[in-house]
mmCIF file of the N, C-alpha and C atoms, coordinates in Angstrom:
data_MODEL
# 
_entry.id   MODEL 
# 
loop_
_atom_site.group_PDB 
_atom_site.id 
_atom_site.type_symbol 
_atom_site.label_atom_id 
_atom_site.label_alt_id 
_atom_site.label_comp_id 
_atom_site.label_asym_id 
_atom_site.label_entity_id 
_atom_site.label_seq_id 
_atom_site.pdbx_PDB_ins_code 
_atom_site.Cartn_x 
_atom_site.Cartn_y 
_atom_site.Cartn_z 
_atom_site.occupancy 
_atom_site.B_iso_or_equiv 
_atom_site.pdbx_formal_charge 
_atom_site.auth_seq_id 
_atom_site.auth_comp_id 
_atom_site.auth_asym_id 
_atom_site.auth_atom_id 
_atom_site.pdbx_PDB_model_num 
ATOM 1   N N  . UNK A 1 1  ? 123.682 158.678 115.478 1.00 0.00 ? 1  UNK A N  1 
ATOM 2   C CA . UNK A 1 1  ? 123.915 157.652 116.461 1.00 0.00 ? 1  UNK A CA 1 
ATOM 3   C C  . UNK A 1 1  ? 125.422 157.593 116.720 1.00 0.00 ? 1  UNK A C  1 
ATOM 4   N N  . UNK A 1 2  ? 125.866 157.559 117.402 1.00 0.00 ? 2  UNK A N  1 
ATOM 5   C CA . UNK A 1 2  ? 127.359 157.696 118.412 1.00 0.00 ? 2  UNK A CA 1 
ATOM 6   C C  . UNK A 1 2  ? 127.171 155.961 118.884 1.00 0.00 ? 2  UNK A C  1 
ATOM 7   N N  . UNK A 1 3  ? 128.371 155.385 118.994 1.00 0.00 ? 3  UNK A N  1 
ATOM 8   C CA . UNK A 1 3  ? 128.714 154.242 119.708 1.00 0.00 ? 3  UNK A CA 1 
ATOM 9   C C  . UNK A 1 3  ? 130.163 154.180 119.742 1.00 0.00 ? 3  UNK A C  1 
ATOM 10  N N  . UNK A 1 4  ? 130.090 153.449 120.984 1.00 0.00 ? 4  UNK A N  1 
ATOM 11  C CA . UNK A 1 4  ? 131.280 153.255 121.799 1.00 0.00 ? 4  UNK A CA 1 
ATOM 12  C C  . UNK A 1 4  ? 131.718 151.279 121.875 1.00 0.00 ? 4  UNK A C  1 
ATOM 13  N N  . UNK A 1 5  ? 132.974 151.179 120.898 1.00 0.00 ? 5  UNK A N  1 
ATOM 14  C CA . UNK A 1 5  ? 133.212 149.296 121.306 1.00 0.00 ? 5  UNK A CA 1 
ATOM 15  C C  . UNK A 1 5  ? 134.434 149.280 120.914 1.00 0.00 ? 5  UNK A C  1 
ATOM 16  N N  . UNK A 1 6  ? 135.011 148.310 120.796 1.00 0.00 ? 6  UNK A N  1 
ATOM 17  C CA . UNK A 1 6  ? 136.118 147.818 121.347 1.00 0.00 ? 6  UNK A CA 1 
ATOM 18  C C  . UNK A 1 6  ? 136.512 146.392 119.656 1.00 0.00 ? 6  UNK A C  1 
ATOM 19  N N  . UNK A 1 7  ? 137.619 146.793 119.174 1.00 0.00 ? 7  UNK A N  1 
ATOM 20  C CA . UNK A 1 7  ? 137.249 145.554 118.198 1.00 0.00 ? 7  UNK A CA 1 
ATOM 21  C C  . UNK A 1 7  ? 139.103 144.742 118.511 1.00 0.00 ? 7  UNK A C  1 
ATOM 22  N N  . UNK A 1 8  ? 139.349 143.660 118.477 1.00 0.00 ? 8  UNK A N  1 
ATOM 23  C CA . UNK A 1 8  ? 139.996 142.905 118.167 1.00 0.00 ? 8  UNK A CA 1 
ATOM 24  C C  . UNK A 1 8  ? 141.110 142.277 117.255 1.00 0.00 ? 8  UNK A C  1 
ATOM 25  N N  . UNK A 1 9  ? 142.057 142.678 116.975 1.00 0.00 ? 9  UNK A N  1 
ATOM 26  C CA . UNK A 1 9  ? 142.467 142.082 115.225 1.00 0.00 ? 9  UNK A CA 1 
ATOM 27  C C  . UNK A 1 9  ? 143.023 141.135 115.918 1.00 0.00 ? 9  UNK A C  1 
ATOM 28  N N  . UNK A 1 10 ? 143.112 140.089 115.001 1.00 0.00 ? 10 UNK A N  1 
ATOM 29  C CA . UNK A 1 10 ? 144.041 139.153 115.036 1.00 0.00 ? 10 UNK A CA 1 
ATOM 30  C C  . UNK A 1 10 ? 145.086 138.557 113.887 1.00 0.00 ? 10 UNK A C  1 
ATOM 31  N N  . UNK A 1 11 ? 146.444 138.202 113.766 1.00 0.00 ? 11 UNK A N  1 
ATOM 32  C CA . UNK A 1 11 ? 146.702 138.401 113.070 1.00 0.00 ? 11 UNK A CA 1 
ATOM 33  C C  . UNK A 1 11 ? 147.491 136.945 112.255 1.00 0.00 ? 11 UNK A C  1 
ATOM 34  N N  . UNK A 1 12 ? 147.458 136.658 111.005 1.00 0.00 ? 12 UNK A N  1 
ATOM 35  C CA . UNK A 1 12 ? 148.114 135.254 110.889 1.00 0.00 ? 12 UNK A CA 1 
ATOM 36  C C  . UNK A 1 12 ? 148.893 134.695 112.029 1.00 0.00 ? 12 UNK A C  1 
ATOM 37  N N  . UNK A 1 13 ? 150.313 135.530 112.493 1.00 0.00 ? 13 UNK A N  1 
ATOM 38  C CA . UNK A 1 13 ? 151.188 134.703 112.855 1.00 0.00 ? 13 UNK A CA 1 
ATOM 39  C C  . UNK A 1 13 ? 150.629 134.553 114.616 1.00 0.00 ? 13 UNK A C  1 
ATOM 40  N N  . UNK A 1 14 ? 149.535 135.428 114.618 1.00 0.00 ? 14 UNK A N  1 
ATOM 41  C CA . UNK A 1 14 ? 148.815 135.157 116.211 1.00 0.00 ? 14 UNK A CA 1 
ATOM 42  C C  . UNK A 1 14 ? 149.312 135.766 117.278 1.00 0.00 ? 14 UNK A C  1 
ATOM 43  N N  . UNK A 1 15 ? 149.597 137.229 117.309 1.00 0.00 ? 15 UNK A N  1 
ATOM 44  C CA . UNK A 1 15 ? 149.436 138.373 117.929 1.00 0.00 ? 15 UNK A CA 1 
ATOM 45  C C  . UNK A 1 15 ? 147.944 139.030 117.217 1.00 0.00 ? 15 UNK A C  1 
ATOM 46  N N  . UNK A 1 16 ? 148.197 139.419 118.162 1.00 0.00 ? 16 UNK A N  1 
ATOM 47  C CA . UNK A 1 16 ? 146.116 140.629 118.130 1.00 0.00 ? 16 UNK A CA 1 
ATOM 48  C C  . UNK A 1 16 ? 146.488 142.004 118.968 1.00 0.00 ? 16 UNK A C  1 
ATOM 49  N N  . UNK A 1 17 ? 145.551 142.698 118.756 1.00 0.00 ? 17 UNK A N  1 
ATOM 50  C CA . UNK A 1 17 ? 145.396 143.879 119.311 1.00 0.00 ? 17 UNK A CA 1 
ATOM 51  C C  . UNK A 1 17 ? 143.996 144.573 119.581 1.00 0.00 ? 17 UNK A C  1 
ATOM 52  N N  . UNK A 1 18 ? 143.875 145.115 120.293 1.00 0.00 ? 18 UNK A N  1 
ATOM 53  C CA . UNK A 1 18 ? 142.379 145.769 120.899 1.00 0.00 ? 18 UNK A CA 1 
ATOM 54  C C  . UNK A 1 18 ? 142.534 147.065 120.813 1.00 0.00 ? 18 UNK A C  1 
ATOM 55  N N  . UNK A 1 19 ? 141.926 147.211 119.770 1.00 0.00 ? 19 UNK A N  1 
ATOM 56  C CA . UNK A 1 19 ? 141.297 148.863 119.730 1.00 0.00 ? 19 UNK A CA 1 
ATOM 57  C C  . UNK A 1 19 ? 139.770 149.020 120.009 1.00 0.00 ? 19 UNK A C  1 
ATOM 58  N N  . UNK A 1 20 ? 140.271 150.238 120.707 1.00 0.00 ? 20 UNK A N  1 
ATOM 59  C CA . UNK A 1 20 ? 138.732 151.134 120.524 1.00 0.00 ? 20 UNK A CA 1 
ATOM 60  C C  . UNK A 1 20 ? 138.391 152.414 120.034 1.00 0.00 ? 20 UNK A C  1 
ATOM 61  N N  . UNK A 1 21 ? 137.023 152.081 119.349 1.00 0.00 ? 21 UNK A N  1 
ATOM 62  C CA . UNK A 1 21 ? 136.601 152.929 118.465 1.00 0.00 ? 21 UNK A CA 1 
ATOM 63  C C  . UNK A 1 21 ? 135.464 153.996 119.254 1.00 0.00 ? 21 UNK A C  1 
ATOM 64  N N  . UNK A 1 22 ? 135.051 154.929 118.816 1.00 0.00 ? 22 UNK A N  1 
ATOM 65  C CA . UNK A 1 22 ? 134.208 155.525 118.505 1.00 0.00 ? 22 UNK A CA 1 
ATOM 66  C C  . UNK A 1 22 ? 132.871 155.790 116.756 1.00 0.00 ? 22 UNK A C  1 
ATOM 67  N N  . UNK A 1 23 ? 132.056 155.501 117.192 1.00 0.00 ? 23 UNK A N  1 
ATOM 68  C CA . UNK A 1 23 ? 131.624 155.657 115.917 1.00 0.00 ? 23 UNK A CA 1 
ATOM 69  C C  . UNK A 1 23 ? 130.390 156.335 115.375 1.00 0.00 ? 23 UNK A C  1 
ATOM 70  N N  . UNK A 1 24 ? 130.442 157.135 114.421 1.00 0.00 ? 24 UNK A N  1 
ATOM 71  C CA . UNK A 1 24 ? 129.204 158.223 114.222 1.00 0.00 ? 24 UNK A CA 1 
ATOM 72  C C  . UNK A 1 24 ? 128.627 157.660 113.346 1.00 0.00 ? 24 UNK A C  1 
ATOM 73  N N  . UNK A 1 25 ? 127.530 157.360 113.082 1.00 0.00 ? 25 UNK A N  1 
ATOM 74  C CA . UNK A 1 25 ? 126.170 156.914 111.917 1.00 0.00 ? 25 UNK A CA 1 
ATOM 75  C C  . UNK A 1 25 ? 125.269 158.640 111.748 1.00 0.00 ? 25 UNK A C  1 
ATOM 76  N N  . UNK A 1 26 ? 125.390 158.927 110.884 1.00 0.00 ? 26 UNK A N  1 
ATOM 77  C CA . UNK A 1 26 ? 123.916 159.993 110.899 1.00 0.00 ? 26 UNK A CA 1 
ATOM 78  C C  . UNK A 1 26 ? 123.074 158.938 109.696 1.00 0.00 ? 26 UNK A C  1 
ATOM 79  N N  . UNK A 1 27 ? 121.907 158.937 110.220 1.00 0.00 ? 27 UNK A N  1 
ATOM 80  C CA . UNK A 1 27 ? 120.705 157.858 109.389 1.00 0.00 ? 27 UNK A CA 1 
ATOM 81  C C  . UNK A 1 27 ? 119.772 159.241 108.814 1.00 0.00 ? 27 UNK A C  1 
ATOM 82  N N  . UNK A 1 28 ? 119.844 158.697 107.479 1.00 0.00 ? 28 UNK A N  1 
ATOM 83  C CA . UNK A 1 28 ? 118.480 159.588 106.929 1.00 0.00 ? 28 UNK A CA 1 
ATOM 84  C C  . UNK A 1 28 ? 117.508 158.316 106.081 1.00 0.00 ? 28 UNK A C  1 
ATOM 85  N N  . UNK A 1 29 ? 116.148 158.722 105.768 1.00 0.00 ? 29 UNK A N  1 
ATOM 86  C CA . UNK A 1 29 ? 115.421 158.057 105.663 1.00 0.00 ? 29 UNK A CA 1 
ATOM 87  C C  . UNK A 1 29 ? 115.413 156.652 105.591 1.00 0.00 ? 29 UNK A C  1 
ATOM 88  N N  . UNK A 1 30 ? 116.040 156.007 106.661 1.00 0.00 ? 30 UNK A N  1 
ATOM 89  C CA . UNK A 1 30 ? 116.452 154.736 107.085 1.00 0.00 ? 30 UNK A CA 1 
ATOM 90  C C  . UNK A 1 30 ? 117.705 154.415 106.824 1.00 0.00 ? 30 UNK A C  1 
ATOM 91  N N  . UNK A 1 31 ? 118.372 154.893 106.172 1.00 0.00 ? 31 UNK A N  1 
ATOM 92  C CA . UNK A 1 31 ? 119.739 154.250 105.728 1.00 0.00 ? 31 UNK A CA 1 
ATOM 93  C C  . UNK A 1 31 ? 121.428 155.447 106.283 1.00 0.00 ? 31 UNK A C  1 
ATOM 94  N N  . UNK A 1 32 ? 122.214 154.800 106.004 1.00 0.00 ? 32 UNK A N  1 
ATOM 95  C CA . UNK A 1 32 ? 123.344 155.318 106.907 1.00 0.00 ? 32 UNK A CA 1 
ATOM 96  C C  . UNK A 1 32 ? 124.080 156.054 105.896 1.00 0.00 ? 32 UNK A C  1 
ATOM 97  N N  . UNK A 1 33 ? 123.996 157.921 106.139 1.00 0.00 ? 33 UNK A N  1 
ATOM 98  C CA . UNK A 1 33 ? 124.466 158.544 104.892 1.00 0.00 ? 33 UNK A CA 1 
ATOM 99  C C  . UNK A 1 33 ? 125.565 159.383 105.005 1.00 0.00 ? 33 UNK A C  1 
ATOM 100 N N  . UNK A 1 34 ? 126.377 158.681 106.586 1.00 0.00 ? 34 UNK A N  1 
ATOM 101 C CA . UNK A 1 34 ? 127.705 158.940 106.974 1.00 0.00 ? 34 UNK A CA 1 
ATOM 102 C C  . UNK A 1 34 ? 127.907 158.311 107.817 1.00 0.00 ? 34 UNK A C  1 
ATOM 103 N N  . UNK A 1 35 ? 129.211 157.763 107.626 1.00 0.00 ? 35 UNK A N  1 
ATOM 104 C CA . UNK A 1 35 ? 129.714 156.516 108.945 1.00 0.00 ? 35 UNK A CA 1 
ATOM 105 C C  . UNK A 1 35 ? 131.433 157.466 108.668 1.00 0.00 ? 35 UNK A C  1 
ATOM 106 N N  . UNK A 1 36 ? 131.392 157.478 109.929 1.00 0.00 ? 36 UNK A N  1 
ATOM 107 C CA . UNK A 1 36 ? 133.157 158.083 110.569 1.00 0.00 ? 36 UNK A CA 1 
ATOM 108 C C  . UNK A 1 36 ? 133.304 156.780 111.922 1.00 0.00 ? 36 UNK A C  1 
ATOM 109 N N  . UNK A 1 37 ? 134.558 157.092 111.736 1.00 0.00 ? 37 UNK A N  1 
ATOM 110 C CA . UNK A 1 37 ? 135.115 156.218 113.246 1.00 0.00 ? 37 UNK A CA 1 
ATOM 111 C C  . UNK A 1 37 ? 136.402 156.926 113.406 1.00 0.00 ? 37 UNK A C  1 
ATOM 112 N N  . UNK A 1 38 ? 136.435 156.784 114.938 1.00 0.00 ? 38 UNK A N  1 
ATOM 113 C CA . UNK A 1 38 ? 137.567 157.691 115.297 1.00 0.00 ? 38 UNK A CA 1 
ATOM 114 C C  . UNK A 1 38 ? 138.581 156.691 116.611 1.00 0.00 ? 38 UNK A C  1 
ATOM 115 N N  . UNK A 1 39 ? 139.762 156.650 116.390 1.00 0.00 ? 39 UNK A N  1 
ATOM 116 C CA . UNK A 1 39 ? 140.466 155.536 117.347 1.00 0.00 ? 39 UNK A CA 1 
ATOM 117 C C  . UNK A 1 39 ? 141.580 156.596 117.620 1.00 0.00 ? 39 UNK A C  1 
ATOM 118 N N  . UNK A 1 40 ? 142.723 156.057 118.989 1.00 0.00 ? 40 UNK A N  1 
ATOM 119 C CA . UNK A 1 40 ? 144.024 156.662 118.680 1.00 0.00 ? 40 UNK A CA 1 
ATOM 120 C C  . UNK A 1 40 ? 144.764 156.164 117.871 1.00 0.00 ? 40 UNK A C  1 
ATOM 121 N N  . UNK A 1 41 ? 145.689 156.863 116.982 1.00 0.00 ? 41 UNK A N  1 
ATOM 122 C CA . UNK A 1 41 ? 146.396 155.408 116.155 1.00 0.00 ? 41 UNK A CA 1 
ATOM 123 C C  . UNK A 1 41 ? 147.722 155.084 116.888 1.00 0.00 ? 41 UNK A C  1 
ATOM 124 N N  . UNK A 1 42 ? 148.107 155.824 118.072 1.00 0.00 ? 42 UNK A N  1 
ATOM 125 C CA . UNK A 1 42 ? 149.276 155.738 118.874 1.00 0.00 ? 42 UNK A CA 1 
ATOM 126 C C  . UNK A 1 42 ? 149.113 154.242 119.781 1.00 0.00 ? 42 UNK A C  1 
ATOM 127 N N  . UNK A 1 43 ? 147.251 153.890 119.941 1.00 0.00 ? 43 UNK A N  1 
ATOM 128 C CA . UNK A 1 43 ? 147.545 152.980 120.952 1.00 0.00 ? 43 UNK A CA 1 
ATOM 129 C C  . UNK A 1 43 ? 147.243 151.703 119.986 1.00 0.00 ? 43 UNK A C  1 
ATOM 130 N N  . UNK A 1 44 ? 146.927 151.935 118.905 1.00 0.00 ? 44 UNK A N  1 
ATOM 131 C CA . UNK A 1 44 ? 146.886 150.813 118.025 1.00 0.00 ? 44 UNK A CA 1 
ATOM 132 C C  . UNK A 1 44 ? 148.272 150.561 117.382 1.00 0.00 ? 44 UNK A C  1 
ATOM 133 N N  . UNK A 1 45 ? 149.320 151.434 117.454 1.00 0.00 ? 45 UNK A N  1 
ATOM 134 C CA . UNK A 1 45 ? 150.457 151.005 116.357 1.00 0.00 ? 45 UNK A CA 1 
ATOM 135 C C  . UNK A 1 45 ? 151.163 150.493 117.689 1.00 0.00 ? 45 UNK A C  1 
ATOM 136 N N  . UNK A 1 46 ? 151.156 150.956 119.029 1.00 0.00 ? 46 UNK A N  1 
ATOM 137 C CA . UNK A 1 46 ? 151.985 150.816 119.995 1.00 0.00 ? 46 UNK A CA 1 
ATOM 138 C C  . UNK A 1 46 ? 151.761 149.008 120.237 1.00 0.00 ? 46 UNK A C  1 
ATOM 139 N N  . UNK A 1 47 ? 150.490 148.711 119.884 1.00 0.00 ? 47 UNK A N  1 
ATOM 140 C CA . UNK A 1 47 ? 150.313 147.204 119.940 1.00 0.00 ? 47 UNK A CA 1 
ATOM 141 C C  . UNK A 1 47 ? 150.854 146.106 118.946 1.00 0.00 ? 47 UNK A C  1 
ATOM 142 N N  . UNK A 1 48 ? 150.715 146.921 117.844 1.00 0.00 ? 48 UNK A N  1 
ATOM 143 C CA . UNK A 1 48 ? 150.500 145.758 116.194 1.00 0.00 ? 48 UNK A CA 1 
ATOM 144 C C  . UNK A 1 48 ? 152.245 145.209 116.256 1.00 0.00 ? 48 UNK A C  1 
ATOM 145 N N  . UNK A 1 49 ? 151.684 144.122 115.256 1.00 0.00 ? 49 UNK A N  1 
ATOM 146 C CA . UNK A 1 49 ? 153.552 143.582 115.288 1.00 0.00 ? 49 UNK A CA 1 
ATOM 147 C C  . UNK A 1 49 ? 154.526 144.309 114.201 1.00 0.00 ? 49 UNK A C  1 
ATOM 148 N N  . UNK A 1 50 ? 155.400 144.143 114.993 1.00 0.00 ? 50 UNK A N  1 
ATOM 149 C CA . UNK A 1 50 ? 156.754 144.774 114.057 1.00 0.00 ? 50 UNK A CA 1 
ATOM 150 C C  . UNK A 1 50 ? 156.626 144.645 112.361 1.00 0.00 ? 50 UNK A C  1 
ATOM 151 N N  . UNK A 1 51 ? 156.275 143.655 111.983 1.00 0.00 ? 51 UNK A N  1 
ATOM 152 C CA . UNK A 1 51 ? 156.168 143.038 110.450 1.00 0.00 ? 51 UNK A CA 1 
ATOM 153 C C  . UNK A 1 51 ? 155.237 143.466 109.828 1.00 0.00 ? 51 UNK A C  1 
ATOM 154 N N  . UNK A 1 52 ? 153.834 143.699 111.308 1.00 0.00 ? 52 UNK A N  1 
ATOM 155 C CA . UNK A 1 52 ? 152.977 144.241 110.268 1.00 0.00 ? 52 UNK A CA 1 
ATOM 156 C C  . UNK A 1 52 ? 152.839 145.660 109.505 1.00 0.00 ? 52 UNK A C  1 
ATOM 157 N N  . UNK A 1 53 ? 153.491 146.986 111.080 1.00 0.00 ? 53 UNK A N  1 
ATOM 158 C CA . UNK A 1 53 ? 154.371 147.924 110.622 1.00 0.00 ? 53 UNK A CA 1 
ATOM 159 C C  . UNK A 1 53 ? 154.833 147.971 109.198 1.00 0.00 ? 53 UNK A C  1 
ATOM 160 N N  . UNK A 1 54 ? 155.687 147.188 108.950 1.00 0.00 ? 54 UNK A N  1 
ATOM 161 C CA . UNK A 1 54 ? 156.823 147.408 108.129 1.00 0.00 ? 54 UNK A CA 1 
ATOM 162 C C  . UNK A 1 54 ? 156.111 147.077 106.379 1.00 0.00 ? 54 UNK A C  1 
ATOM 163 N N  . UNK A 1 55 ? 155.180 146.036 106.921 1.00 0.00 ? 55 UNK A N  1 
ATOM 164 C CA . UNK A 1 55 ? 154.630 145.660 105.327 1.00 0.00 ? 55 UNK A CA 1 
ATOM 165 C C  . UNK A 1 55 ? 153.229 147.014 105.097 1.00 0.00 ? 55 UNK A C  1 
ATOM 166 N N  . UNK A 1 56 ? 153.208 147.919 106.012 1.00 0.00 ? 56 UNK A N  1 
ATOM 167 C CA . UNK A 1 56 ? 152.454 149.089 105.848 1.00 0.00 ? 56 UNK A CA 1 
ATOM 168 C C  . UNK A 1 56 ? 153.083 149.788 105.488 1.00 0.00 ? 56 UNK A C  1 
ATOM 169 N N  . UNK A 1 57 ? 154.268 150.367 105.775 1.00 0.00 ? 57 UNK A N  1 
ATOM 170 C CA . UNK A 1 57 ? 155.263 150.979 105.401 1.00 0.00 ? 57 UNK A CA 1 
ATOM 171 C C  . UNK A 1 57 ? 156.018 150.571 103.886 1.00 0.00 ? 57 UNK A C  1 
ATOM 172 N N  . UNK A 1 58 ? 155.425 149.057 103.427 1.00 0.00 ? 58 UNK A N  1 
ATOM 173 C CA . UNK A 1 58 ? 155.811 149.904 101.946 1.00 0.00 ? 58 UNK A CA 1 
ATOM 174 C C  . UNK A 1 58 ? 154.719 150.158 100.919 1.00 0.00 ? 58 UNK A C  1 
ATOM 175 N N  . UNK A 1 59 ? 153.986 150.559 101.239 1.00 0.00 ? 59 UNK A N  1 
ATOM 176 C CA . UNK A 1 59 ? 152.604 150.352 100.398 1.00 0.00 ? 59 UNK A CA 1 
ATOM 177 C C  . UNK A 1 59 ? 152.182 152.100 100.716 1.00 0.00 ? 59 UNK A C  1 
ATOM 178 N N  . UNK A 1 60 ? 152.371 152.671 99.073  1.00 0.00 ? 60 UNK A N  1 
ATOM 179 C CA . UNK A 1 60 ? 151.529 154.009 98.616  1.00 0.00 ? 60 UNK A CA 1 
ATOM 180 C C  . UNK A 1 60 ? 150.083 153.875 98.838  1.00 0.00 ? 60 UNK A C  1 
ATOM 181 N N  . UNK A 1 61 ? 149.630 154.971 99.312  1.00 0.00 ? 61 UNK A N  1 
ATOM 182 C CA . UNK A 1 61 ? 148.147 155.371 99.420  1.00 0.00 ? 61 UNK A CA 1 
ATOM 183 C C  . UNK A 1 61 ? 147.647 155.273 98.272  1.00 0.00 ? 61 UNK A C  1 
ATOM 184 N N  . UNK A 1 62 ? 147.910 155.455 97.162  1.00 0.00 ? 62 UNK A N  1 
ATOM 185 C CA . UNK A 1 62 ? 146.980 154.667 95.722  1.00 0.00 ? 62 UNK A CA 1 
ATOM 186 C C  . UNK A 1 62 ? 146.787 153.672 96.134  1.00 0.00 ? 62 UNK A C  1 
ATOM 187 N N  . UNK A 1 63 ? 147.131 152.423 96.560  1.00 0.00 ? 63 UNK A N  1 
ATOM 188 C CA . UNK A 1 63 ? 146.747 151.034 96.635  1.00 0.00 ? 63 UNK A CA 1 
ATOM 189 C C  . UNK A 1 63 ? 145.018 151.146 97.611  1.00 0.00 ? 63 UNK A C  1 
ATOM 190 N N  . UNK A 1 64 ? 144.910 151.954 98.304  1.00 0.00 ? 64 UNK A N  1 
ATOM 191 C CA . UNK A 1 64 ? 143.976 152.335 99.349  1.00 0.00 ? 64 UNK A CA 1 
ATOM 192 C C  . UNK A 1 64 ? 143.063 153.111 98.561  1.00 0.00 ? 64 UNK A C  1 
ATOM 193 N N  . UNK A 1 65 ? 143.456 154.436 97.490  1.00 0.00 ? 65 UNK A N  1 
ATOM 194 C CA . UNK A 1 65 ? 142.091 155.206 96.955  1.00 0.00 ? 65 UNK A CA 1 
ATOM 195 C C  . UNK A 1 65 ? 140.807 154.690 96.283  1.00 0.00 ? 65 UNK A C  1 
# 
């Protein structure tokens, strides 16, 4: 299953941003046994706020594995 939407962030200090996604489900015997999503990240960083940038920027990918 493929879908196409649009999601929203919003953020404490109350800037938001609108991305859109793409998104792949393959379903096997009822249940979802791969989910991908695919966005630009050029038109999502070109939106987000400066601060939030920066508090991404100090945080190692261990915190994420």
């Amino acid at each position: 299953m493929i879908v196409e939407h649009t999601e929203t962030w919003h953020f404490e200090t109350g800037e938001s941003l609108r991305n859109q996604f793409v998104t792949v489900h393959v379903v096997k015997d009822g249940k979802i046994a791969l989910w991908r999503d695919y966005w630009d990240l050029n038109t999502m960083m070109s939106q987000a706020p400066q601060w939030w940038i920066e508090r991404l920027a100090q945080h190692d990918g261990s915190e994420w594995s």
